[in-house]
CHARMM-style PDB file with segment names, atoms N, HN, CA, C and O in Angstrom:
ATOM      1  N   UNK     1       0.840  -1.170   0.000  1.00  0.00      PROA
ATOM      2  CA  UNK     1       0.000   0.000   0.000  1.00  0.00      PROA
ATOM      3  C   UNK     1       0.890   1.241   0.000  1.00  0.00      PROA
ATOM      4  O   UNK     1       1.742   1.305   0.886  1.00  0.00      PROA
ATOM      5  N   UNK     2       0.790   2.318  -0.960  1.00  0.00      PROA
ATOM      6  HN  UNK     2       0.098   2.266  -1.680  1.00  0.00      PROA
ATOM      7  CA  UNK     2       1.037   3.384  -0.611  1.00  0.00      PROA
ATOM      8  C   UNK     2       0.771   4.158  -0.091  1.00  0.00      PROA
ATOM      9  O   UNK     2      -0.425   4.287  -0.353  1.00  0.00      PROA
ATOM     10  N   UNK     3       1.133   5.132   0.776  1.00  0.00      PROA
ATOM     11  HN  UNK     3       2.104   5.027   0.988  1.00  0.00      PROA
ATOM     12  CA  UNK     3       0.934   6.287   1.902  1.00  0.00      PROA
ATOM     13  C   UNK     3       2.047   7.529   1.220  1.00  0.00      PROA
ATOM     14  O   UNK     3       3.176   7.497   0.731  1.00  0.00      PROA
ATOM     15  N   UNK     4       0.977   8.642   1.512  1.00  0.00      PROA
ATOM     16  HN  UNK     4       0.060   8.668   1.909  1.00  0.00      PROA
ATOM     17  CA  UNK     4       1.785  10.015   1.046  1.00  0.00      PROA
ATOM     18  C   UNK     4       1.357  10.627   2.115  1.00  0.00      PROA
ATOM     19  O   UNK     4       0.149  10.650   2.348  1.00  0.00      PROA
ATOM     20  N   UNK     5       2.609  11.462   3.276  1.00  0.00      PROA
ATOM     21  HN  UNK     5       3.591  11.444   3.086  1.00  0.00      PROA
ATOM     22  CA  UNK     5       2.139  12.393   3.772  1.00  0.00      PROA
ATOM     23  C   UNK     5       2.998  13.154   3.843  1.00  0.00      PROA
ATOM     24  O   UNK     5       3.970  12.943   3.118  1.00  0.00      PROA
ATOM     25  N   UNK     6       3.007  14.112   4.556  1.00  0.00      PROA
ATOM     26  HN  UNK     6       2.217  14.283   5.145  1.00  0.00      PROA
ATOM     27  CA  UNK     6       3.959  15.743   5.280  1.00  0.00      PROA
ATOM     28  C   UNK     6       5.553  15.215   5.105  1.00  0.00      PROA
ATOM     29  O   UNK     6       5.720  14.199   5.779  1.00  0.00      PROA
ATOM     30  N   UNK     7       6.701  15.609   4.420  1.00  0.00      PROA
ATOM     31  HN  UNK     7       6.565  16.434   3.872  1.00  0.00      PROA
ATOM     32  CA  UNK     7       7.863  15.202   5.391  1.00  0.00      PROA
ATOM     33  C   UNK     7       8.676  16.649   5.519  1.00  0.00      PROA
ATOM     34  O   UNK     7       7.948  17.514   5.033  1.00  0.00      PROA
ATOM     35  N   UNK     8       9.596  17.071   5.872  1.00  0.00      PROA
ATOM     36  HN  UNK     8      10.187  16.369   6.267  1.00  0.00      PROA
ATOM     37  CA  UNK     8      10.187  17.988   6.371  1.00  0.00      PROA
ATOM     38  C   UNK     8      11.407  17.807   4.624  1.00  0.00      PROA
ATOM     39  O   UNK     8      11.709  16.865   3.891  1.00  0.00      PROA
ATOM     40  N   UNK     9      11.741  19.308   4.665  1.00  0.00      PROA
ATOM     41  HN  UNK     9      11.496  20.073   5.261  1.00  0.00      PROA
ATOM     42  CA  UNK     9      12.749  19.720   2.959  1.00  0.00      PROA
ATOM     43  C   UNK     9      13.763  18.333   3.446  1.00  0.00      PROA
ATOM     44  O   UNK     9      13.602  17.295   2.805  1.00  0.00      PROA
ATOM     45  N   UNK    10      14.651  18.346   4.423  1.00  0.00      PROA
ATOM     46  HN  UNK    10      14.781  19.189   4.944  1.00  0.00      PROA
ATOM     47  CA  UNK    10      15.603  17.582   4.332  1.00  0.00      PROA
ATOM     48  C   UNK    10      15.451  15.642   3.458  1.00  0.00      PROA
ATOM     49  O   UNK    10      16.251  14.945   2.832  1.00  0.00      PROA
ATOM     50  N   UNK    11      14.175  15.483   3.846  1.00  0.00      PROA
ATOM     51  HN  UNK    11      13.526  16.050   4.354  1.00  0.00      PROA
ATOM     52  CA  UNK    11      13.675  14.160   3.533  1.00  0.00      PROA
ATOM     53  C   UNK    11      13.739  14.258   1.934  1.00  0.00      PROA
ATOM     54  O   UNK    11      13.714  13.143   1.413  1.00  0.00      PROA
ATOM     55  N   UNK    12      13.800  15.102   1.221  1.00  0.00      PROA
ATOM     56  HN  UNK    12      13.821  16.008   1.643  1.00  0.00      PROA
ATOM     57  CA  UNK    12      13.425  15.146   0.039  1.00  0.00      PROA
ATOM     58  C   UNK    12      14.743  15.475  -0.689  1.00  0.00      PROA
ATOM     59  O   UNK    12      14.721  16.017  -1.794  1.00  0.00      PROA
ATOM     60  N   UNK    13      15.753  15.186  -0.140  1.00  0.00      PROA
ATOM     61  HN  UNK    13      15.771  14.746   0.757  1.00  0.00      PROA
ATOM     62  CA  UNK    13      17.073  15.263  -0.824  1.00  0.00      PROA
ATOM     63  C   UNK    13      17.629  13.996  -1.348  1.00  0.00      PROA
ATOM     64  O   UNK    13      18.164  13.892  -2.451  1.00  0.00      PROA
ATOM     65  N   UNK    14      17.458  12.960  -0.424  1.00  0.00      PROA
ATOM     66  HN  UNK    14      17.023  13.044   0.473  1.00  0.00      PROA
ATOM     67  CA  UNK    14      18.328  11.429  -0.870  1.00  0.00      PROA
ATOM     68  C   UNK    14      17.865  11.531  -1.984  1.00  0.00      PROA
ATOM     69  O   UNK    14      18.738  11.742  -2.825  1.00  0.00      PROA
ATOM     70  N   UNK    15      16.326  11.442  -2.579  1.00  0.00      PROA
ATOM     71  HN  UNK    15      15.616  11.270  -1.896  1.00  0.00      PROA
ATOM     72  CA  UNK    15      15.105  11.104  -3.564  1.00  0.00      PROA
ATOM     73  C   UNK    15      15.473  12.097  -4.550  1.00  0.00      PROA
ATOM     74  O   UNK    15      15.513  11.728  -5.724  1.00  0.00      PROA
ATOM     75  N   UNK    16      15.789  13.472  -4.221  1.00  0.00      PROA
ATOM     76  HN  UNK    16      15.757  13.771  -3.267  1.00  0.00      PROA
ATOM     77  CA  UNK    16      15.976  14.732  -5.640  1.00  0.00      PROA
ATOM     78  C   UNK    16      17.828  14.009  -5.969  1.00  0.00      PROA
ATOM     79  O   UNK    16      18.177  13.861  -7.141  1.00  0.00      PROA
ATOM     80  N   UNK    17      18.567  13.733  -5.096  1.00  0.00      PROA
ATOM     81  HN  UNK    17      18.283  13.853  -4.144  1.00  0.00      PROA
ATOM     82  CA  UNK    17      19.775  13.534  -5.476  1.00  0.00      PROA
ATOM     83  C   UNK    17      20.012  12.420  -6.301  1.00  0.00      PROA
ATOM     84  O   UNK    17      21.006  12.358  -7.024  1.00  0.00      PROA
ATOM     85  N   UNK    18      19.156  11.532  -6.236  1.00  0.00      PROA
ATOM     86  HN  UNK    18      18.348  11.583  -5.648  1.00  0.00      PROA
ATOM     87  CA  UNK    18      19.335   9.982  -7.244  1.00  0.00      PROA
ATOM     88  C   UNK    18      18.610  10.372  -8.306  1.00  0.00      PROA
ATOM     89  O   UNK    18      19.219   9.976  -9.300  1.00  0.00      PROA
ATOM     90  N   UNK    19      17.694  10.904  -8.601  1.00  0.00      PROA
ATOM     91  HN  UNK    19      17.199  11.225  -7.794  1.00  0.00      PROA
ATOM     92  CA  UNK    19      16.917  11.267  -9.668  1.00  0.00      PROA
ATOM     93  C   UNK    19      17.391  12.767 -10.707  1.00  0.00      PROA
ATOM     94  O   UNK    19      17.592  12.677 -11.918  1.00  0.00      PROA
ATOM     95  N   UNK    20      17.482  13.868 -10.041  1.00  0.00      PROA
ATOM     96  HN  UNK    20      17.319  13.941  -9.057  1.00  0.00      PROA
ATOM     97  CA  UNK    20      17.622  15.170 -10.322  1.00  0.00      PROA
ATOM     98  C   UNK    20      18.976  15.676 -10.654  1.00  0.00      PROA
ATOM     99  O   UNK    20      19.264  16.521 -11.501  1.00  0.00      PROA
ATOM    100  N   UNK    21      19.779  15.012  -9.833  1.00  0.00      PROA
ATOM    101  HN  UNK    21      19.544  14.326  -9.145  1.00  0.00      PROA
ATOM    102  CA  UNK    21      21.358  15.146  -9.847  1.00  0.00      PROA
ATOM    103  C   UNK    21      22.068  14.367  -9.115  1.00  0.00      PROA
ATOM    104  O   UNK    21      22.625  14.601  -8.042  1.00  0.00      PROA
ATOM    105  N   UNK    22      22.008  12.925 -10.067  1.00  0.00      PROA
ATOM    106  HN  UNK    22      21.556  12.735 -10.939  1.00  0.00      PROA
ATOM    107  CA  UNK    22      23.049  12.070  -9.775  1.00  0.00      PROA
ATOM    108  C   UNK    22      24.912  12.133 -10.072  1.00  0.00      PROA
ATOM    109  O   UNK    22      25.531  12.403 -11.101  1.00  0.00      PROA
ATOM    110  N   UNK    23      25.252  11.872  -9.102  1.00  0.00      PROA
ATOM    111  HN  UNK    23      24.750  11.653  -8.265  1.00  0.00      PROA
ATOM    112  CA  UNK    23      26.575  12.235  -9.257  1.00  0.00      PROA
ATOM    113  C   UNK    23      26.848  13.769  -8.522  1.00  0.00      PROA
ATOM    114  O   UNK    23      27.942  14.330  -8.463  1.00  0.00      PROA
ATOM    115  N   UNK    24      25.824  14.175  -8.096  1.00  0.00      PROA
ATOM    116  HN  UNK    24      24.935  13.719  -8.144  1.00  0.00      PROA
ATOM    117  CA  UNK    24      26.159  15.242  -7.429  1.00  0.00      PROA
ATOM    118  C   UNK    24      25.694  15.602  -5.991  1.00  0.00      PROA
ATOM    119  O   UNK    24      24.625  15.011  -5.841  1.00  0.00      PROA
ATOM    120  N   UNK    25      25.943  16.174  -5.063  1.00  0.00      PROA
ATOM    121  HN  UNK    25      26.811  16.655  -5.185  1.00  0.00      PROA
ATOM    122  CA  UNK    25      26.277  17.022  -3.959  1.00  0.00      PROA
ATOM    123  C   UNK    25      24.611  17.004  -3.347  1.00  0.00      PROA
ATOM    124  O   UNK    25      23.671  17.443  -4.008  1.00  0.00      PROA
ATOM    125  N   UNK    26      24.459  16.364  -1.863  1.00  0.00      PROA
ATOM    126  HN  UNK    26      25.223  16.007  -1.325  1.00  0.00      PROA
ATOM    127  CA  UNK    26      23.257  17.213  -1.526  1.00  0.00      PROA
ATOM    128  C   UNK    26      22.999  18.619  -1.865  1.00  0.00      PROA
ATOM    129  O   UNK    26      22.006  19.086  -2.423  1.00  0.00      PROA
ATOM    130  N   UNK    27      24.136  19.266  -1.406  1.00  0.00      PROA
ATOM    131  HN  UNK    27      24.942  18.887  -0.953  1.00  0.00      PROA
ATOM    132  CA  UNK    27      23.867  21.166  -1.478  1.00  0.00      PROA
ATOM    133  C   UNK    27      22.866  21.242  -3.150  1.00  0.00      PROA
ATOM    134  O   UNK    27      21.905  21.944  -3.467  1.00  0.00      PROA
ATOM    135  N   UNK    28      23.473  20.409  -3.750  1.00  0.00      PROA
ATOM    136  HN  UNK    28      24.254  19.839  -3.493  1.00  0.00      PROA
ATOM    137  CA  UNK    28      22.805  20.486  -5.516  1.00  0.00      PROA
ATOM    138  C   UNK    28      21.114  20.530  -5.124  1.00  0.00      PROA
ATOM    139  O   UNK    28      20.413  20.912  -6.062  1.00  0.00      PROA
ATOM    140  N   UNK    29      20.601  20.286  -4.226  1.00  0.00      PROA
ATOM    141  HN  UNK    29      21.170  19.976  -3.464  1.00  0.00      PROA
ATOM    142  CA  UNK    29      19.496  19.558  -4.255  1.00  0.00      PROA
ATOM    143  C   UNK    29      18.409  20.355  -3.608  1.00  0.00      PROA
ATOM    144  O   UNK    29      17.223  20.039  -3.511  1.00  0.00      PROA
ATOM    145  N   UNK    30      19.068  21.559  -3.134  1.00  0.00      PROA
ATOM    146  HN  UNK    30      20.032  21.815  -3.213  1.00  0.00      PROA
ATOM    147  CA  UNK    30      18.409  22.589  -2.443  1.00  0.00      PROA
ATOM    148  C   UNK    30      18.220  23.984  -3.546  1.00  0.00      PROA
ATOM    149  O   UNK    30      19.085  24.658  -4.105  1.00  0.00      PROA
ATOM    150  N   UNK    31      16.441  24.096  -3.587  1.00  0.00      PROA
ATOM    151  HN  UNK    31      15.739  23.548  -3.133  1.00  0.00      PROA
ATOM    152  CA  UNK    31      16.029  24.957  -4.196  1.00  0.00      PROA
ATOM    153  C   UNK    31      15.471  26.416  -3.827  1.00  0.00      PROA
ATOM    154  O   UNK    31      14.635  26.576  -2.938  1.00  0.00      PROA
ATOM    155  N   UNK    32      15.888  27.234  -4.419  1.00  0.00      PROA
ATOM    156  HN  UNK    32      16.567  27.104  -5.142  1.00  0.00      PROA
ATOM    157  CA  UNK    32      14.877  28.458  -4.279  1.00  0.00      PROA
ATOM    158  C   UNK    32      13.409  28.611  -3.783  1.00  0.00      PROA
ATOM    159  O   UNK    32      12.862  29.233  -2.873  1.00  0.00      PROA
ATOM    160  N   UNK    33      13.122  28.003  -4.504  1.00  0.00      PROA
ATOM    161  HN  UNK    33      13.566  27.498  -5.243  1.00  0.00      PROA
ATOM    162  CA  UNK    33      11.427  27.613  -4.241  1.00  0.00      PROA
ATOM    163  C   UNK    33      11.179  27.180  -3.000  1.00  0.00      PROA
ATOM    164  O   UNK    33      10.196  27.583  -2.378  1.00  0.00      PROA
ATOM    165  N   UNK    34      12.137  26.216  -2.446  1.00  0.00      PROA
ATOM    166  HN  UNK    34      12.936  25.888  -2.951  1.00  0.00      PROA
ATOM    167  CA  UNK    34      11.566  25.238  -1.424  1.00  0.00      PROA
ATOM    168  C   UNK    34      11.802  26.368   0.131  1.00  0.00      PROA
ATOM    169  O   UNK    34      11.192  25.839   1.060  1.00  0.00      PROA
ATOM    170  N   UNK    35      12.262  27.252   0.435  1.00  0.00      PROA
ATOM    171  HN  UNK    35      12.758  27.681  -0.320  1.00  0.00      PROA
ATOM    172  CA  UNK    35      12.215  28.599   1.540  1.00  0.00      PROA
ATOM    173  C   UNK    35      10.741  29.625   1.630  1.00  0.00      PROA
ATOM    174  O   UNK    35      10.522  30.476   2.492  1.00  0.00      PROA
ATOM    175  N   UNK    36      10.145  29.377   0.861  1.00  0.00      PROA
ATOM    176  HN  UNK    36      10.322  28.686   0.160  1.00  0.00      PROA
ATOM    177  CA  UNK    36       8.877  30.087  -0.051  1.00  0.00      PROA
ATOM    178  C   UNK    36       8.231  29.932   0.952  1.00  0.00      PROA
ATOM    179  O   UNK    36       8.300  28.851   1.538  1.00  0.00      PROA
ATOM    180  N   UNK    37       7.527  30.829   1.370  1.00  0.00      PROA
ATOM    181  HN  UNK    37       7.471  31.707   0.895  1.00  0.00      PROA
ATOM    182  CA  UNK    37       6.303  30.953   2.696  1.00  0.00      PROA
ATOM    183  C   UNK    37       4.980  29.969   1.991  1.00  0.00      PROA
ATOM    184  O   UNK    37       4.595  29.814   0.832  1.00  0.00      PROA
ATOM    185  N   UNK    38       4.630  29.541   3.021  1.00  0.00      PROA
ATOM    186  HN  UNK    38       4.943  29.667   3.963  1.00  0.00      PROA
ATOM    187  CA  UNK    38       3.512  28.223   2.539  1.00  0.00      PROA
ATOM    188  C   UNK    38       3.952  26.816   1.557  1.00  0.00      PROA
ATOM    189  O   UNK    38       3.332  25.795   1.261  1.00  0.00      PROA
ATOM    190  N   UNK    39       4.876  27.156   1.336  1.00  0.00      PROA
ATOM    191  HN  UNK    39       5.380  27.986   1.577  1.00  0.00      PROA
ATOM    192  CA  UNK    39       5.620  25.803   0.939  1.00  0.00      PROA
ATOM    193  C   UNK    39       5.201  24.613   1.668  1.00  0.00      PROA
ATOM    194  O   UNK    39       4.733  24.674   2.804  1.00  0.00      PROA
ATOM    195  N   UNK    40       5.409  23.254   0.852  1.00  0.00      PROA
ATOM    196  HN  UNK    40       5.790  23.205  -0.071  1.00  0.00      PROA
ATOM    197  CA  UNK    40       5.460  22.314   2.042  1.00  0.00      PROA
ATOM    198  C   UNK    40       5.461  21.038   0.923  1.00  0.00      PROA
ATOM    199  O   UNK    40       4.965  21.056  -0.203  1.00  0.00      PROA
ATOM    200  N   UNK    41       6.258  19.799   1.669  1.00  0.00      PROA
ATOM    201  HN  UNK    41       6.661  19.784   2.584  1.00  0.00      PROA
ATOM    202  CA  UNK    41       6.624  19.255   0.863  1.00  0.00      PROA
ATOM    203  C   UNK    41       5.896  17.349   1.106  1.00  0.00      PROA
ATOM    204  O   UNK    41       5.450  17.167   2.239  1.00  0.00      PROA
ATOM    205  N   UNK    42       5.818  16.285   0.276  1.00  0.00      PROA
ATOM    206  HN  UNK    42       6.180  16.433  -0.645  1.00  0.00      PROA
ATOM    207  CA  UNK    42       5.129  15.242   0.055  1.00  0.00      PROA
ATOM    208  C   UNK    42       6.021  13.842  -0.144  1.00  0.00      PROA
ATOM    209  O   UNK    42       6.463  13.545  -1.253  1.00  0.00      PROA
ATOM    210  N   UNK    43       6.238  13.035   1.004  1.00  0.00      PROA
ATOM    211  HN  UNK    43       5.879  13.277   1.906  1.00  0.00      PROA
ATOM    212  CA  UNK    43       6.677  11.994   0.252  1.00  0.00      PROA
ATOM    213  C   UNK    43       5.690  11.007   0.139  1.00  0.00      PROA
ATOM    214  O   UNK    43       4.791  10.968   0.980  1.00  0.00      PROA
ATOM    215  N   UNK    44       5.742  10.007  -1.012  1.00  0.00      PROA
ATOM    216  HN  UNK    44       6.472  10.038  -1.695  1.00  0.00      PROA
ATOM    217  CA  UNK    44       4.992   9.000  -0.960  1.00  0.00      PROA
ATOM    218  C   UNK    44       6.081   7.845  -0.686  1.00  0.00      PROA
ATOM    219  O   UNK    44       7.252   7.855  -1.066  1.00  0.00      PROA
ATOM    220  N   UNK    45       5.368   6.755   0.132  1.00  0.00      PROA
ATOM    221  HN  UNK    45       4.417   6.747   0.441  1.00  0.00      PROA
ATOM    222  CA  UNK    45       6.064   5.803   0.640  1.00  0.00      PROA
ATOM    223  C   UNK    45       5.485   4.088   0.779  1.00  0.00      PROA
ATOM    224  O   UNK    45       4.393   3.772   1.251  1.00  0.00      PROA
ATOM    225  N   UNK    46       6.228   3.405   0.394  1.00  0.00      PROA
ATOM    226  HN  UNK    46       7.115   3.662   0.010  1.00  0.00      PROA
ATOM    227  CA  UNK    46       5.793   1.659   0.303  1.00  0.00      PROA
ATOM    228  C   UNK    46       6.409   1.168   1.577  1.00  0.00      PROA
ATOM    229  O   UNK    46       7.499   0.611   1.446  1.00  0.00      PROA
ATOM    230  N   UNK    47       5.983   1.257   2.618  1.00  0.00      PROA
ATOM    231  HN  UNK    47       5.098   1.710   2.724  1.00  0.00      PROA
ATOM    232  CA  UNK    47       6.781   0.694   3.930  1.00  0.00      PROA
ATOM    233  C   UNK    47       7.458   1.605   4.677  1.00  0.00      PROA
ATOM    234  O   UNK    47       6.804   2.327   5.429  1.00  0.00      PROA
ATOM    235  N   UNK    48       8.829   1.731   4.610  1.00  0.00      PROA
ATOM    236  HN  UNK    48       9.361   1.145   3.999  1.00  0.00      PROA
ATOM    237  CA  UNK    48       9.416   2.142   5.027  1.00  0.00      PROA
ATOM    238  C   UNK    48      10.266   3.149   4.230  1.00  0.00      PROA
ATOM    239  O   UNK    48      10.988   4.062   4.631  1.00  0.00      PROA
ATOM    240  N   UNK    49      10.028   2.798   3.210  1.00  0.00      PROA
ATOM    241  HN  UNK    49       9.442   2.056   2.884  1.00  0.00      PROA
ATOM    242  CA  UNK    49      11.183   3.489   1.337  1.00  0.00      PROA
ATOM    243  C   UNK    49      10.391   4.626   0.936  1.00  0.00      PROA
ATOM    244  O   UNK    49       9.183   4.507   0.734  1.00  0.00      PROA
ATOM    245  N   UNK    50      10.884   5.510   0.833  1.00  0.00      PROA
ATOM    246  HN  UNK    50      11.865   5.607   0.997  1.00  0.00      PROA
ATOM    247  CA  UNK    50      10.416   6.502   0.011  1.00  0.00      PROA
ATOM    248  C   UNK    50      11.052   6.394  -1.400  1.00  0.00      PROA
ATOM    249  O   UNK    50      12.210   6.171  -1.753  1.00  0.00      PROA
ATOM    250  N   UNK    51       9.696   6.667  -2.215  1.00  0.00      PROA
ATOM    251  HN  UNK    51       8.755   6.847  -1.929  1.00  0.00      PROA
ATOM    252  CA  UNK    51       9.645   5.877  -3.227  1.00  0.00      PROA
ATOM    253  C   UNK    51       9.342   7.185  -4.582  1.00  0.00      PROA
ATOM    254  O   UNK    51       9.568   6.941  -5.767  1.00  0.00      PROA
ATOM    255  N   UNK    52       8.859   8.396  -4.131  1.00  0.00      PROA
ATOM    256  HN  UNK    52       8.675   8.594  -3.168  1.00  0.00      PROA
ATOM    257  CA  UNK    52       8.166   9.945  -4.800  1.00  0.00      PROA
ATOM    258  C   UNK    52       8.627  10.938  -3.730  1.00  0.00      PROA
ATOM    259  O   UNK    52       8.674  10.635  -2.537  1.00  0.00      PROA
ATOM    260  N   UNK    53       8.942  12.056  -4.182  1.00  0.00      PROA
ATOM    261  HN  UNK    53       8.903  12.302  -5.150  1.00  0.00      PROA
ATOM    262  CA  UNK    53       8.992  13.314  -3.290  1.00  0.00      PROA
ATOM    263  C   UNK    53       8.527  14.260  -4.219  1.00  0.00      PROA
ATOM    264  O   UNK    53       9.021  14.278  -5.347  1.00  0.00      PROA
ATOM    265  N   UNK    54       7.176  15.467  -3.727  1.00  0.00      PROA
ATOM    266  HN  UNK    54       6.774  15.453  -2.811  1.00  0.00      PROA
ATOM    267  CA  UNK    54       6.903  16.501  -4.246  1.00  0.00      PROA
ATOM    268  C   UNK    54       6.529  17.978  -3.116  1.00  0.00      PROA
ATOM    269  O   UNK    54       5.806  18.174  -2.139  1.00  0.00      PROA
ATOM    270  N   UNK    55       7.697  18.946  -4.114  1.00  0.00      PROA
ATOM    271  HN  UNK    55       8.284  18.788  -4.908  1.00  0.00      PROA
ATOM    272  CA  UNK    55       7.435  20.259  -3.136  1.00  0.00      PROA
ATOM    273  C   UNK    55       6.593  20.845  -4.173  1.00  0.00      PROA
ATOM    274  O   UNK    55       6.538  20.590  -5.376  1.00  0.00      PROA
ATOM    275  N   UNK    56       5.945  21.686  -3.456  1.00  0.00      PROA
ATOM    276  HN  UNK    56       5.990  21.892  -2.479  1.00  0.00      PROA
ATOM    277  CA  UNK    56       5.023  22.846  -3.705  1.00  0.00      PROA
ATOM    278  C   UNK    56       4.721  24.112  -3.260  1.00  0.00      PROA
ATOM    279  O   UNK    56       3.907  24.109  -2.337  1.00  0.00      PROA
ATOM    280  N   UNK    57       4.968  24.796  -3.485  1.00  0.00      PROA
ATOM    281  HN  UNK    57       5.630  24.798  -4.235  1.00  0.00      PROA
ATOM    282  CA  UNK    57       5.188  26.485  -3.358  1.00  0.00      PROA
ATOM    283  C   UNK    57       4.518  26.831  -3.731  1.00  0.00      PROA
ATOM    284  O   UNK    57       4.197  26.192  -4.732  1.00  0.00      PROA
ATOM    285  N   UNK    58       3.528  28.191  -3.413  1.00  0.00      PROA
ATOM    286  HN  UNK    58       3.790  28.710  -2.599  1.00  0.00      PROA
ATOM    287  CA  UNK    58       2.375  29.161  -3.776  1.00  0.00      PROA
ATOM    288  C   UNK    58       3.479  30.192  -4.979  1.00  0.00      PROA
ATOM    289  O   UNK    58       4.707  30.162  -4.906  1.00  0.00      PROA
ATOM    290  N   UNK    59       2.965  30.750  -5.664  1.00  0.00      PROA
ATOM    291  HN  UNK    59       1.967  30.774  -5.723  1.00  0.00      PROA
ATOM    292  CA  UNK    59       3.578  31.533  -6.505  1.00  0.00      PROA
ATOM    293  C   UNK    59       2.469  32.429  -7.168  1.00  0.00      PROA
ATOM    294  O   UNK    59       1.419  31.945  -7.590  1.00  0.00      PROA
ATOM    295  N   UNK    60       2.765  33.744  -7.230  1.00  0.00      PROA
ATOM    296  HN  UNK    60       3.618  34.138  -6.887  1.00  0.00      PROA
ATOM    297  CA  UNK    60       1.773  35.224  -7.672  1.00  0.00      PROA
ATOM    298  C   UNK    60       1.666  35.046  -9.233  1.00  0.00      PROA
ATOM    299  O   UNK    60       2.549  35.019 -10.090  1.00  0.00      PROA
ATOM    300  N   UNK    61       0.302  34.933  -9.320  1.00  0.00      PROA
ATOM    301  HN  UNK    61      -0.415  34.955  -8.623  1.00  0.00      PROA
ATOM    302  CA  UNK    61      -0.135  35.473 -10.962  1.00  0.00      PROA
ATOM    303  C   UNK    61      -1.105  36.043 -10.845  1.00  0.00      PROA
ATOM    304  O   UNK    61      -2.002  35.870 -10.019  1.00  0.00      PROA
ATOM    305  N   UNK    62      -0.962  37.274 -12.210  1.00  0.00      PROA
ATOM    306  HN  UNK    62      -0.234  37.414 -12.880  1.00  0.00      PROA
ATOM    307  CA  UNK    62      -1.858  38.475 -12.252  1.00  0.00      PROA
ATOM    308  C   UNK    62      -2.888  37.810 -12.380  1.00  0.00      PROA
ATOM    309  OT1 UNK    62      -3.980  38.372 -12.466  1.00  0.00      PROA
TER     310      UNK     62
END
């Protein structure tokens, strides 16, 4: 069964670093976006593995 809930930015680095920028640096893995007031971020998980990570940030349009 999968489960998605709340995890804190740090959780969402192992998951952006194997996918987003392999071969490279946690620091690589930290975004602009993710400091953003109302931010907040999603892992989905099979057990114990996180398996998806999604952040989401509010952002202004006219």
């Amino acid at each position: 069964m999968l489960i998605a809930r709340l995890i804190p930015l740090e959780a969402t680095y192992p998951l952006r670093l194997l996918v987003l920028r392999p071969g490279g640096a946690l620091a690589d893995c930290h975004f602009e976006s993710d400091l953003v007031d109302g931010g907040f971020h999603v892992g989905t998980f099979t057990g114990d593995a996180c398996i998806a990570v999604g952040s989401f940030s509010p952002e202004a349009h006219p």
